[in-house]
Each structure stands twice: as C-alpha cells, then as structure tokens.
C-alpha positions as CSV (number, residue, x, y, z in Angstrom):
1,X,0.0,0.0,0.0
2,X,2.7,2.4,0.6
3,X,5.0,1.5,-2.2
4,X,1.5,1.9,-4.1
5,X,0.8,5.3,-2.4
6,X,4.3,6.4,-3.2
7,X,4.4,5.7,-7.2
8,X,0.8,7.2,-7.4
9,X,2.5,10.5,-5.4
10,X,5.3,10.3,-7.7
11,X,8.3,10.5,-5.1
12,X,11.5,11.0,-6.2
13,X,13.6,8.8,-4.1
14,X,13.0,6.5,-1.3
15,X,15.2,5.7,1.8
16,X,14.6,2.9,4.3
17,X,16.9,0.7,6.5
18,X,14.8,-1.9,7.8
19,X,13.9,-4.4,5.1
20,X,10.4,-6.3,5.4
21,X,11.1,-9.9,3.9
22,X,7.5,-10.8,5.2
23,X,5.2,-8.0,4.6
24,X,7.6,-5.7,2.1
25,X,6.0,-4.3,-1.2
26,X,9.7,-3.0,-2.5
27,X,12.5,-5.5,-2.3
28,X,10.4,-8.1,-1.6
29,X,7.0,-9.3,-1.5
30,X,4.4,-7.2,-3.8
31,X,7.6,-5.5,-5.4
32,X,5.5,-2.7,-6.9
33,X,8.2,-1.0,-8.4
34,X,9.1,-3.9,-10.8
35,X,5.8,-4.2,-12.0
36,X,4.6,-2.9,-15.7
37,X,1.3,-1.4,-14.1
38,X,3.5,1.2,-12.2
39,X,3.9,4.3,-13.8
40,X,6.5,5.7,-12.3
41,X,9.3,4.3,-10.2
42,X,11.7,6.3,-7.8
43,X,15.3,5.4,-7.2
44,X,15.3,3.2,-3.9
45,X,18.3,3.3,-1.2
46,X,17.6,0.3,1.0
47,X,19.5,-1.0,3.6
48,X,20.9,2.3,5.2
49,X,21.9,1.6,8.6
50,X,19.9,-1.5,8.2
51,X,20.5,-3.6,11.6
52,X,20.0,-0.7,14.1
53,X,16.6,0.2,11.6
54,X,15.7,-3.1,13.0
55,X,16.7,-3.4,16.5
56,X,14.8,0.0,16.9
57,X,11.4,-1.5,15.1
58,X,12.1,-4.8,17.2
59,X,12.1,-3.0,20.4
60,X,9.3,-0.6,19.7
61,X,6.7,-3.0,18.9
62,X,8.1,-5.2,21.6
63,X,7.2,-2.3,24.1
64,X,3.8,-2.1,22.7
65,X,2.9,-6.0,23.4
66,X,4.2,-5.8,26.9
C-alpha cells in the first residue's frame, strides 16, 4: 500500500533501512516498483543503517505487546 501510495504521489527517491522480507511491497514481496502497471518508479536506497533500523522497530513493537 505504501509502495503503491508512493508511485501514485510520484516520489523521487526512497530511503529505508529496515527491510520487510515478510510483509515488504519493494525489495520483496508485492515489489510494486518492478511491475509494468507502475507508472513511475523512484530510485530506492535500501539497507541504510539496516541492523540498528531493525533493532529500533524490534524493540518498539516489543514495548507495545508488553
């Protein structure tokens, strides 16, 4: 829905550190950007500071089920 949302917005360029291997619509999954229906694509920088983009998500939604 996002990568969806951010095509249809036209964004430049996407940034993001944490990749979704489960739920992701951009590197994996949906991968919205690959597909011929998408009219435009950004430039995608994945992986910045990736395992700390991770912990932080880990431990926020771990403080929300406690």
């Amino acid at each position: 829905m996002c990568a969806a949302a951010i095509s249809a917005a036209r964004v430049a360029r996407v940034y993001y550190g944490a990749a979704d291997p489960k739920s992701g619509g951009v590197a994996h999954g949906a991968r919205v950007f690959s597909h011929p229906q998408c009219h435009h694509v950004p430039e995608v920088y994945d992986g910045i500071a990736g395992a700390e983009a991770a912990a932080l998500l880990r431990q926020f939604f771990a403080g929300r089920r406690d």
